[in-house]
ROSE-4610 file (N, C-alpha, C; in Angstrom, 1 decimal, always signed):
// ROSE-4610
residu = [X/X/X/X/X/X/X/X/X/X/X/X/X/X/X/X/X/X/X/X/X/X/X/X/X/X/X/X/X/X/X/X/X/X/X/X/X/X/X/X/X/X/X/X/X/X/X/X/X/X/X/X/X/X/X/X/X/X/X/X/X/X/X/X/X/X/X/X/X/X/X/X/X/X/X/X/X/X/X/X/X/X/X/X/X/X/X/X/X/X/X/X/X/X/X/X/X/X/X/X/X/X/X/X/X/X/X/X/X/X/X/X/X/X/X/X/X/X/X/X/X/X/X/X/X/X/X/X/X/X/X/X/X/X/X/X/X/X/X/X/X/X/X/X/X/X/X/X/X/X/X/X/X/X/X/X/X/X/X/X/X/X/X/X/X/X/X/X/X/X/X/X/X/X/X/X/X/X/X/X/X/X/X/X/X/X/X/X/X/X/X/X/X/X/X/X/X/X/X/X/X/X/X/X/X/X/X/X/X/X/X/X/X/X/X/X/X/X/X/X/X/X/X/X/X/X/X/X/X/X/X/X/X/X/X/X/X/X/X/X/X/X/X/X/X/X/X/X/X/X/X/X/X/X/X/X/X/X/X/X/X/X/X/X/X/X/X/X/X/X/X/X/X/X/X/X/X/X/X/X/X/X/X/X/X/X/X/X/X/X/X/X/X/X/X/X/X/X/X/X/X/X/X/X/X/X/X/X/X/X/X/X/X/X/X/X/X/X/X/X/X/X/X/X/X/X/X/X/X/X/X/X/X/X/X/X/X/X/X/X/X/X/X/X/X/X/X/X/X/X/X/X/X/X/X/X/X/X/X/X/X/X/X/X/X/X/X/X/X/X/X/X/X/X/X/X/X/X/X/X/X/X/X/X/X/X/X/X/X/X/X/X/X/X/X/X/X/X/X/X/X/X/X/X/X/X/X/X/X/X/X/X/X/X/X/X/X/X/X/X/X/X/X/X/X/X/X/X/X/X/X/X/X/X/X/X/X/X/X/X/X/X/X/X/X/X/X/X/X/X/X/X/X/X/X/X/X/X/X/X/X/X/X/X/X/X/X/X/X/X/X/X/X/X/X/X/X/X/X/X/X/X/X/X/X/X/X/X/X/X/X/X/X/X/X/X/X/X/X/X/X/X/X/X/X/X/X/X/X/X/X/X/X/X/X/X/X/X/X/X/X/X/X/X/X/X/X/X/X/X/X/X/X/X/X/X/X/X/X/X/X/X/X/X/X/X/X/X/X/X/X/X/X/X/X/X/X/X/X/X/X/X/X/X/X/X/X/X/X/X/X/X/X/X/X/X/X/X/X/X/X/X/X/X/X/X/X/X/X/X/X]
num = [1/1/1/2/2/2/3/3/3/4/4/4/5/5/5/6/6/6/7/7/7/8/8/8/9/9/9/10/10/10/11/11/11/12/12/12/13/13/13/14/14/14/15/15/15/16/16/16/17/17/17/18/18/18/19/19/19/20/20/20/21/21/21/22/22/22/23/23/23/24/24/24/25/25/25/26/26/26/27/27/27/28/28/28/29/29/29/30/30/30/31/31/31/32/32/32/33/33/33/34/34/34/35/35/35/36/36/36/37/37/37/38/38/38/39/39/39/40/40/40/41/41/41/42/42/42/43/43/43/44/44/44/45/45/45/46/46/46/47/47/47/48/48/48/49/49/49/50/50/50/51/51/51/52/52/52/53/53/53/54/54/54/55/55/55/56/56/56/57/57/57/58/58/58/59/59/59/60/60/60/61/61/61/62/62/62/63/63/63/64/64/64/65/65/65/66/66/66/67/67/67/68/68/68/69/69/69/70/70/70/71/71/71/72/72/72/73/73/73/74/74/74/75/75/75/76/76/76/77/77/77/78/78/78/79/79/79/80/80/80/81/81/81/82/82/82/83/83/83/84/84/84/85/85/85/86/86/86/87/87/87/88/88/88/89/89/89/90/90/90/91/91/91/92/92/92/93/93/93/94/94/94/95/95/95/96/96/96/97/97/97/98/98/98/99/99/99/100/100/100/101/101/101/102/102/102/103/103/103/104/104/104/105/105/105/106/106/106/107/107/107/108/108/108/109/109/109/110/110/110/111/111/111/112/112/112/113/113/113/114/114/114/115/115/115/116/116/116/117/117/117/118/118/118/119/119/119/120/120/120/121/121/121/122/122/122/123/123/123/124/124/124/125/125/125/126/126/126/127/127/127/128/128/128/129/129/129/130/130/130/131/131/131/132/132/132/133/133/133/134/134/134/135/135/135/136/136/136/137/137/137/138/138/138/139/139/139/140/140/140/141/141/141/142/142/142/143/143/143/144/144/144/145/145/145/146/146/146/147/147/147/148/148/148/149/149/149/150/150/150/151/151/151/152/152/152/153/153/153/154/154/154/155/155/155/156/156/156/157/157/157/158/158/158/159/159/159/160/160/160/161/161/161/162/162/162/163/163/163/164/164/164/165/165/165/166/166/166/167/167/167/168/168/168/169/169/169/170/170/170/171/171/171/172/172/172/173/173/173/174/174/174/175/175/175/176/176/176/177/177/177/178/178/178/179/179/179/180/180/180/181/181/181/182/182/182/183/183/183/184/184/184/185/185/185/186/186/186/187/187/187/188/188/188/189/189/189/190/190/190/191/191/191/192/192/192/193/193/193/194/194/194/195/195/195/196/196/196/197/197/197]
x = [+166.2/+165.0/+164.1/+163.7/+162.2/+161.4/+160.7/+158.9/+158.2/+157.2/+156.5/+155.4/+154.3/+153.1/+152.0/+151.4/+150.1/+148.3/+148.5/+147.3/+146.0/+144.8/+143.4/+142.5/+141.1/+140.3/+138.9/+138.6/+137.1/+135.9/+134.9/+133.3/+133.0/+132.1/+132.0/+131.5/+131.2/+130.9/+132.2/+133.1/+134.1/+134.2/+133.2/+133.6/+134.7/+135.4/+136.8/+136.7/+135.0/+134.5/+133.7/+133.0/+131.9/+131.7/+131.0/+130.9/+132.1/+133.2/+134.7/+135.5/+135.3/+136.7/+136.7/+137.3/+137.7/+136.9/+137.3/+136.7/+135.4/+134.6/+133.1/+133.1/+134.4/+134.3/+135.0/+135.9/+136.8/+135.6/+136.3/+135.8/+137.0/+136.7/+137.7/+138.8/+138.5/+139.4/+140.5/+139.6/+140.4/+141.5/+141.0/+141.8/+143.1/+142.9/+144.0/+145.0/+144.6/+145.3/+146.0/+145.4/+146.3/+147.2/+147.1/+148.0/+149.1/+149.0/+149.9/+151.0/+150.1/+151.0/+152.0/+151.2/+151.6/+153.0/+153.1/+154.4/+155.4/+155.0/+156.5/+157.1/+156.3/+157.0/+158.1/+159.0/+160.4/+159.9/+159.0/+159.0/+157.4/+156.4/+154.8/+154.9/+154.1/+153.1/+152.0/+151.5/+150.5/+150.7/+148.7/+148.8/+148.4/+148.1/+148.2/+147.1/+145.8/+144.3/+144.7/+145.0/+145.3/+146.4/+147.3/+148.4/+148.0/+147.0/+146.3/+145.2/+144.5/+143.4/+143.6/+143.0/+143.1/+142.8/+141.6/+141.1/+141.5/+142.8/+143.5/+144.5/+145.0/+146.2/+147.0/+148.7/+149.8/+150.6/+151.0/+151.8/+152.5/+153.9/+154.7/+155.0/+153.9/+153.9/+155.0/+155.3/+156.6/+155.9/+156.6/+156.4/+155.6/+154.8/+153.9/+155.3/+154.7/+155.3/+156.0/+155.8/+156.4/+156.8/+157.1/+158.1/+159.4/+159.9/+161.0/+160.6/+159.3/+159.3/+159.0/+159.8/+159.8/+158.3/+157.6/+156.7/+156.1/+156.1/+156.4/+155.0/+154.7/+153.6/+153.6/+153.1/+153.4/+152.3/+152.6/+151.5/+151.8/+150.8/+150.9/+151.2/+150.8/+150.8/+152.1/+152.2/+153.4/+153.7/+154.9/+155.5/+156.2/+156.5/+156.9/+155.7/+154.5/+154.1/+153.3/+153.3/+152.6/+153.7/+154.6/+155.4/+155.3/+154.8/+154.6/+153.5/+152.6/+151.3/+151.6/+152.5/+152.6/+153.7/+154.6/+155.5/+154.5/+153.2/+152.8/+151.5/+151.7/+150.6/+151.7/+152.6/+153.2/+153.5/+153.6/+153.8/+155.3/+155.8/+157.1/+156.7/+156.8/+156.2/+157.3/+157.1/+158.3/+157.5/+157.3/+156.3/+157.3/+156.8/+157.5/+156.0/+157.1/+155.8/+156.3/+154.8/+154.5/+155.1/+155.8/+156.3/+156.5/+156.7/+157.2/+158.1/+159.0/+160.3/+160.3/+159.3/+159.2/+159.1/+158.7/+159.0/+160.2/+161.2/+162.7/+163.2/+163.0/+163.3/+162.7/+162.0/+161.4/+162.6/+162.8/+164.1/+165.1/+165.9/+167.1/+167.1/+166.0/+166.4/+165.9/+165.3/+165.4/+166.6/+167.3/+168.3/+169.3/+169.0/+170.5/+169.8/+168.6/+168.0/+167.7/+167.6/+167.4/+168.5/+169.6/+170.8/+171.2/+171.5/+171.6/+170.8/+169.0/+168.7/+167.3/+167.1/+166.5/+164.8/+164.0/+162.5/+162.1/+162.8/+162.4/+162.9/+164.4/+165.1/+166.5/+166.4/+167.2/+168.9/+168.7/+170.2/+170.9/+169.6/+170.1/+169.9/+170.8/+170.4/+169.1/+168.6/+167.5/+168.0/+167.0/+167.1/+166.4/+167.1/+166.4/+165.3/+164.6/+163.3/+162.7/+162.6/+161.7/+160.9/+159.7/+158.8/+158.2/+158.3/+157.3/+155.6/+155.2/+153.7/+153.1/+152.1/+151.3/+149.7/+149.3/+148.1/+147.8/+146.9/+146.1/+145.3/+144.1/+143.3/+143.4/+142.7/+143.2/+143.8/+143.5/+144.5/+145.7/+146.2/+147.7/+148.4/+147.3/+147.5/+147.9/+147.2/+147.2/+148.4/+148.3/+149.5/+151.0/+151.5/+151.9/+152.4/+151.2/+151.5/+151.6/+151.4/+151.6/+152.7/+153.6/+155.4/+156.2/+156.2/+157.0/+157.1/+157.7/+158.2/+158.4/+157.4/+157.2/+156.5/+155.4/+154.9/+153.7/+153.6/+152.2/+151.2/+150.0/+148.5/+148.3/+147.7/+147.1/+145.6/+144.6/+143.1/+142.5/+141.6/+141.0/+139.2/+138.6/+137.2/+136.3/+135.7/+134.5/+133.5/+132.8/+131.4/+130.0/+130.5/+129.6/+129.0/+128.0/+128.0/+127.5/+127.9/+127.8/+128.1/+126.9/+127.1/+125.8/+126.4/+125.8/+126.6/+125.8/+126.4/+128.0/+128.1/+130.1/+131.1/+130.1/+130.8/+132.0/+133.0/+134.2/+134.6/+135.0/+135.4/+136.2/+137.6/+138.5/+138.4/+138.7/+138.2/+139.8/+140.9/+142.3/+141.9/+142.5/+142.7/+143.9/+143.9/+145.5/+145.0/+145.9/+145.9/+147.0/+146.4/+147.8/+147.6/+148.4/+148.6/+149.1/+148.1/+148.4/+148.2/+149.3/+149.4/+148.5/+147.8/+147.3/+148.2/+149.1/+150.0/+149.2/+148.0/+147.5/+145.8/+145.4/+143.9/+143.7/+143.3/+142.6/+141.6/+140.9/+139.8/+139.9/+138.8/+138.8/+137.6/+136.7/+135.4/+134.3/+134.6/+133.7/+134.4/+135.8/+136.8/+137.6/+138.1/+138.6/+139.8/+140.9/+142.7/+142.7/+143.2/+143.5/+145.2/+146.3/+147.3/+147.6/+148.5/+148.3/+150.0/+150.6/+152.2/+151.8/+152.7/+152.4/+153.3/+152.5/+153.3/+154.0]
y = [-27.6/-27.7/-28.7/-29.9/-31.0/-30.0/-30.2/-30.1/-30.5/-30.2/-30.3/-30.0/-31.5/-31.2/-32.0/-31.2/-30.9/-31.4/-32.9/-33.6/-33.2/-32.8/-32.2/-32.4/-33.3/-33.8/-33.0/-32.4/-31.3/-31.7/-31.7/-31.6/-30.3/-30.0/-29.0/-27.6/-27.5/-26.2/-26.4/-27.4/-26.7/-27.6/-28.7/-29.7/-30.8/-30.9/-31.4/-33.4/-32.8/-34.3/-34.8/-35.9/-36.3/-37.3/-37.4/-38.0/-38.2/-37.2/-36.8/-37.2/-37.6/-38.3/-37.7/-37.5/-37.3/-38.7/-39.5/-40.9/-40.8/-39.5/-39.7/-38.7/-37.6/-36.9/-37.6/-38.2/-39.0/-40.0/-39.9/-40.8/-42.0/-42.8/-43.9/-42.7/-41.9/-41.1/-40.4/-40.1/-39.1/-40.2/-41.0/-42.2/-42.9/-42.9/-43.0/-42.4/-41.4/-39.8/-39.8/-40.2/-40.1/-41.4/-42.5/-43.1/-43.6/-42.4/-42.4/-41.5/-40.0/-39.5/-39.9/-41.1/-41.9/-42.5/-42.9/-43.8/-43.1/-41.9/-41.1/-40.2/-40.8/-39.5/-39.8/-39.3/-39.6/-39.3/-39.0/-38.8/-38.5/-38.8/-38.6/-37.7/-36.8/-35.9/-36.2/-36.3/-36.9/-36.1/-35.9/-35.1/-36.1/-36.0/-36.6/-37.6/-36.7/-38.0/-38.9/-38.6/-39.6/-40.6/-40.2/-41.1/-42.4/-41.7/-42.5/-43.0/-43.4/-43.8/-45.0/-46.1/-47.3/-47.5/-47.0/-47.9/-47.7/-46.9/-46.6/-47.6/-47.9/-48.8/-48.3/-48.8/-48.3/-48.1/-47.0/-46.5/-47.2/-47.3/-48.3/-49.2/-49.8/-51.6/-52.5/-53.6/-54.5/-54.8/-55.3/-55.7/-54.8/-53.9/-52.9/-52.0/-51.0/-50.2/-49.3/-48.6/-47.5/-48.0/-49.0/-50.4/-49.0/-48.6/-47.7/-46.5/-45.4/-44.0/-43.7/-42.7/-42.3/-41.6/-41.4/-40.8/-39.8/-38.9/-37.7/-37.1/-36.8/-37.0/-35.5/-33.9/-33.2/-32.8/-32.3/-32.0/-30.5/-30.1/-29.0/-29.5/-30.3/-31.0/-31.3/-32.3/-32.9/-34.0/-34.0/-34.9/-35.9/-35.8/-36.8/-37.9/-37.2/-38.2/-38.9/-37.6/-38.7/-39.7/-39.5/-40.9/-41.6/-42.0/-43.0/-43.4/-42.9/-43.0/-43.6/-43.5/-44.0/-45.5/-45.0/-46.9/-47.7/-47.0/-48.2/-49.0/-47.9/-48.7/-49.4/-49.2/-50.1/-49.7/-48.0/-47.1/-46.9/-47.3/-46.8/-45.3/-44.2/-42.8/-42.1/-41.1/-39.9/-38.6/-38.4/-37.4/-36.2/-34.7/-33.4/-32.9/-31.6/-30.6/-29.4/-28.9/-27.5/-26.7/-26.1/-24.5/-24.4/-23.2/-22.9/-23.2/-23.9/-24.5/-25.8/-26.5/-27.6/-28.3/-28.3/-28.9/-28.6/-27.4/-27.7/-29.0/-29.1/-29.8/-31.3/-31.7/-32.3/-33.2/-32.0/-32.3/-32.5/-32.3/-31.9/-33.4/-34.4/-35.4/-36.6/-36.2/-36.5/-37.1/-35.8/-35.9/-36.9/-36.9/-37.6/-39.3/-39.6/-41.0/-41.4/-41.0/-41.8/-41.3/-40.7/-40.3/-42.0/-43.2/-44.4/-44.9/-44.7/-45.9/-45.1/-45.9/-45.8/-45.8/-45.6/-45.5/-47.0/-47.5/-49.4/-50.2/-49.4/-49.8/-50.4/-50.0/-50.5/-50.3/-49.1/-48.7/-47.6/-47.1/-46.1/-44.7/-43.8/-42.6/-41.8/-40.7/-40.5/-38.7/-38.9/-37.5/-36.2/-35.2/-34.0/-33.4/-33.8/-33.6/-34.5/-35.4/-36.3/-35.5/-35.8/-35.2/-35.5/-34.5/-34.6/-34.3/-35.1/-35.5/-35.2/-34.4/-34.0/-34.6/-35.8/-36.0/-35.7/-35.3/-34.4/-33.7/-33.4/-32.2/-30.7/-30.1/-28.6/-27.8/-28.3/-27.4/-27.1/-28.4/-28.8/-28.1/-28.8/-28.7/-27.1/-26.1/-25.0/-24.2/-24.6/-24.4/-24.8/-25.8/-26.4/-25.5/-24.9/-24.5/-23.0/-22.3/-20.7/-21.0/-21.8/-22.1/-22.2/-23.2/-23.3/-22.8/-22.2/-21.2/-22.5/-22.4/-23.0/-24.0/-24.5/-25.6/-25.6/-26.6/-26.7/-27.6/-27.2/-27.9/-29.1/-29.9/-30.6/-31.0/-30.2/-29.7/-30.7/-31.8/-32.5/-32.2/-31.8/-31.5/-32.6/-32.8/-34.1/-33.7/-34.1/-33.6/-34.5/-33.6/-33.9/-32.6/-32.0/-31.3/-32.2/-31.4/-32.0/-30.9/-31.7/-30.1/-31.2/-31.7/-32.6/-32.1/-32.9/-32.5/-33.2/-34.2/-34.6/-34.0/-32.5/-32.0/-31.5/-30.9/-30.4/-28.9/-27.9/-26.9/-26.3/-25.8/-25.0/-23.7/-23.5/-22.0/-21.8/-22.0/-21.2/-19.9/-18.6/-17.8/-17.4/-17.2/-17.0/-16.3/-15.6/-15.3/-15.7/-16.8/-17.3/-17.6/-16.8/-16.6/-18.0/-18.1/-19.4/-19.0/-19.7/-20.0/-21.0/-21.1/-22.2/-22.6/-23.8/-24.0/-25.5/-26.4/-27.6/-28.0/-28.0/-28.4/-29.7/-30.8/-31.8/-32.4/-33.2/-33.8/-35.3/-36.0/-37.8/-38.0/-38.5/-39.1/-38.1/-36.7/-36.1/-35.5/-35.6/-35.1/-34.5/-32.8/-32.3/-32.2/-31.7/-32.2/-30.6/-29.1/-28.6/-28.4/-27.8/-28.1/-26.7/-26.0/-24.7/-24.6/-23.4/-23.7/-22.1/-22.1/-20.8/-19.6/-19.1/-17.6/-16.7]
z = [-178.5/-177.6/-178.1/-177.0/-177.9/-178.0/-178.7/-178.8/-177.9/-177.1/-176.7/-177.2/-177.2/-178.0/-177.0/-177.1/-176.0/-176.9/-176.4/-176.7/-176.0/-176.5/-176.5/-176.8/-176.4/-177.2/-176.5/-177.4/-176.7/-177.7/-176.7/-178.1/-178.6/-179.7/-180.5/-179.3/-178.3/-177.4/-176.4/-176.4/-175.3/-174.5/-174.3/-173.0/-173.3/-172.4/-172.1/-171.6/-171.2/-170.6/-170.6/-170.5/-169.8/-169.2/-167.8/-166.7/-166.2/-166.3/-165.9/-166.6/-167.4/-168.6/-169.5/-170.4/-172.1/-172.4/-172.4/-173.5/-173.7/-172.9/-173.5/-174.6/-174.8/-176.1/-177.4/-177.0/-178.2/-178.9/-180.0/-181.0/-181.7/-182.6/-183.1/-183.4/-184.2/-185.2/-184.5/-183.0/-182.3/-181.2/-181.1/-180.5/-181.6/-182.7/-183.7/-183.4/-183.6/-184.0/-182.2/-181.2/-180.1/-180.1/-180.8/-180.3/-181.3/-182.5/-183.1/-182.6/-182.5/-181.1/-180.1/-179.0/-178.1/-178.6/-179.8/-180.1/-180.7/-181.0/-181.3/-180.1/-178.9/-178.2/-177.2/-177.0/-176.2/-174.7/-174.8/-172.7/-173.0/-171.9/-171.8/-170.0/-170.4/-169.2/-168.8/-167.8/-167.6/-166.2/-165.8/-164.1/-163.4/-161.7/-160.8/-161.3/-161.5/-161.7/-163.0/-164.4/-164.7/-164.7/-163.9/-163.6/-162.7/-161.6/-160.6/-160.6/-162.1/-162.6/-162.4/-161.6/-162.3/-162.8/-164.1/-164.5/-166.2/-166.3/-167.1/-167.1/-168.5/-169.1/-168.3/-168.1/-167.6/-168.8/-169.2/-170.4/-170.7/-169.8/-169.8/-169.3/-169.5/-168.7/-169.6/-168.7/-169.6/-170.8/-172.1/-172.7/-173.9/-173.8/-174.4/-174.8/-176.1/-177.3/-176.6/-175.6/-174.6/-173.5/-173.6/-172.2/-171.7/-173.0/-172.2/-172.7/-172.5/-172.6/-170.8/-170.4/-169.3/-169.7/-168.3/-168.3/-167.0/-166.8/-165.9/-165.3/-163.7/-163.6/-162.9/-163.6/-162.8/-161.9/-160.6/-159.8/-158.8/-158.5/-157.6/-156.0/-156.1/-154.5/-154.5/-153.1/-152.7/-153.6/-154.2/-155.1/-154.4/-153.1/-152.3/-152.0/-151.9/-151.3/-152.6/-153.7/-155.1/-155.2/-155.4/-155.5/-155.3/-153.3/-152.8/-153.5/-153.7/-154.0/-155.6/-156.0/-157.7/-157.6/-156.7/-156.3/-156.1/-155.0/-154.2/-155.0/-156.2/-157.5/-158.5/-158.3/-159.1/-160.6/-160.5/-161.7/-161.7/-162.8/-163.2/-163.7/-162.9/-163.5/-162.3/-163.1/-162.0/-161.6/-160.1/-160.0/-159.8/-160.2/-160.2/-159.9/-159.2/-158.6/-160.0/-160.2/-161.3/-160.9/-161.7/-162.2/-163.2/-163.7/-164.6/-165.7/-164.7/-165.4/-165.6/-164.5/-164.7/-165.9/-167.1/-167.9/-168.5/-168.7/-168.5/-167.8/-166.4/-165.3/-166.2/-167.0/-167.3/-168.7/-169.7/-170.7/-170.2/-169.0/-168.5/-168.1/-167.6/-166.7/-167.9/-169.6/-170.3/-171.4/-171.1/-171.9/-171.0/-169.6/-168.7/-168.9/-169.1/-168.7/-169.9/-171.2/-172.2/-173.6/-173.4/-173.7/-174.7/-174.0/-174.6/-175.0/-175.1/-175.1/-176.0/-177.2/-178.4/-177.5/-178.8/-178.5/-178.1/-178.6/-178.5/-177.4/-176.9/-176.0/-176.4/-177.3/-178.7/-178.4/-178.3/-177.5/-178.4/-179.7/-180.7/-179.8/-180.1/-179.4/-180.0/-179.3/-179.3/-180.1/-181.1/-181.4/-180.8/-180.9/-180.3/-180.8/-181.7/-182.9/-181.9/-181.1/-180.9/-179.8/-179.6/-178.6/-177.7/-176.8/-175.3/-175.2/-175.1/-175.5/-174.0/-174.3/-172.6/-173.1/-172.3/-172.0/-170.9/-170.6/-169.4/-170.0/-168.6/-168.6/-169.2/-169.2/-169.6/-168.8/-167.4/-166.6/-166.8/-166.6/-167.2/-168.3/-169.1/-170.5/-171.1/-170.4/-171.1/-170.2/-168.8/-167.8/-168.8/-169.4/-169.9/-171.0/-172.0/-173.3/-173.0/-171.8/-171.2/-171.2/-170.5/-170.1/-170.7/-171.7/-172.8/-174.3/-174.2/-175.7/-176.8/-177.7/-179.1/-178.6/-177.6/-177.3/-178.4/-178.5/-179.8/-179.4/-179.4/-178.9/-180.3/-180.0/-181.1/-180.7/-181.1/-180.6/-181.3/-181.2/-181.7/-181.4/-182.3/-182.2/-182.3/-181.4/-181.7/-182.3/-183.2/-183.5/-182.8/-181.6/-180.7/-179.9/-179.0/-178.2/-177.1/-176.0/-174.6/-173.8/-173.0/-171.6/-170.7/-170.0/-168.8/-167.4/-166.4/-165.0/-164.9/-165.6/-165.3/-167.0/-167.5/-168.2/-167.8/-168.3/-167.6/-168.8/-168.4/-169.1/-168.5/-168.9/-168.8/-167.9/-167.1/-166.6/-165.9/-166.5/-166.2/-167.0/-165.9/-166.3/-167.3/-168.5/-168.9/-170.3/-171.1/-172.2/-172.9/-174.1/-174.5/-176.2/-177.2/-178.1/-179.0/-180.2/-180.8/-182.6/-182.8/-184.8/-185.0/-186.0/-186.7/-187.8/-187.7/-188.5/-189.5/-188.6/-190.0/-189.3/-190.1/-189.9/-191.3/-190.2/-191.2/-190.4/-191.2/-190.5/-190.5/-190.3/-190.7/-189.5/-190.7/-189.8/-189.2/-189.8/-189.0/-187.6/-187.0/-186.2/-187.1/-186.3/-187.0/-186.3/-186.6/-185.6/-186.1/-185.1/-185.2/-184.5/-185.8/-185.1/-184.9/-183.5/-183.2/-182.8/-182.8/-182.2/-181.5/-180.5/-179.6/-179.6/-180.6/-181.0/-180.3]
């Protein structure tokens, strides 16, 4: 089974945002630390708003480090019509509607589409250690880590507080059991690593 590892960047009381983004909690450290992430991962998660950001990079635009990581866009809505909504931007991205299994459904079309063809595009096969990386909100995110058996969070703390009007905080209901398996810090951000008991 991959890994799935579930990228999180929150300020020191809990907010997820500010002025509706993550980039007003991130810091340099915490932006490292994601895009070291970003380059080991064999397939990327991403939900409908940030898939349809424009004013977000394209993951895998020609020529850029993740030219060939598939990248999976899940939504509750109609996935027919995100689609169009993602061709007609000109996203190489694959929309799936949420369930449960969906991220199964997510490995299964993994293993059929990048079976030949290395992280580089290289043509080495891909090992099964290699990981599925979920950038997204917390909705997702914790939807995500309730689903899959052994999914692991990677919690990045800003040392910041924030709580303004385009704050954002979590309010899924769920109760979901987590290991603390590594805690380091750098810069004053602390990287909590969690795997799901």
């Amino acid at each position: 089974m991959r890994r799935l590892v579930i990228s999180l960047v929150q300020s020191i009381n809990g907010s997820f945002a500010q002025d509706g983004w993550s980039t007003g909690v991130s810091t340099d450290a915490d932006f490292r630390n994601f895009i070291a992430l970003r380059r080991r991962a064999a397939a990327i998660i991403v939900d409908r708003r940030t898939a349809l950001n424009p004013q977000l990079p394209v993951i895998n635009a020609p020529g850029k480090a993740l030219e060939h990581t598939p990248v999976h866009v899940l939504t509750e809505s109609d996935p027919v019509s995100l689609q169009a909504a993602l061709t007609e931007a000109g996203l190489d991205y694959r929309a799936c509607r949420f369930t449960p299994d969906a991220i199964a459904e997510v490995v299964a079309s993994l293993e059929t589409t990048v079976s030949g063809t290395g992280a580089n595009g290289s043509g080495s096969a891909r090992d099964d250690s290699e990981m599925i990386l979920c950038e997204s909100g917390p909705h997702l995110a914790f939807r995500l880590l309730d689903a899959y058996p052994g999914a692991e969070l990677v919690l990045s703390v800003s040392p910041r507080y924030i709580h303004s009007p385009g704050s954002h905080f979590s309010r899924l209901q769920a109760t979901i059991d987590l290991h603390l398996i590594d805690v380091r810090s750098e810069d004053d951000q602390v990287f909590l690593h969690y795997v799901r008991a």
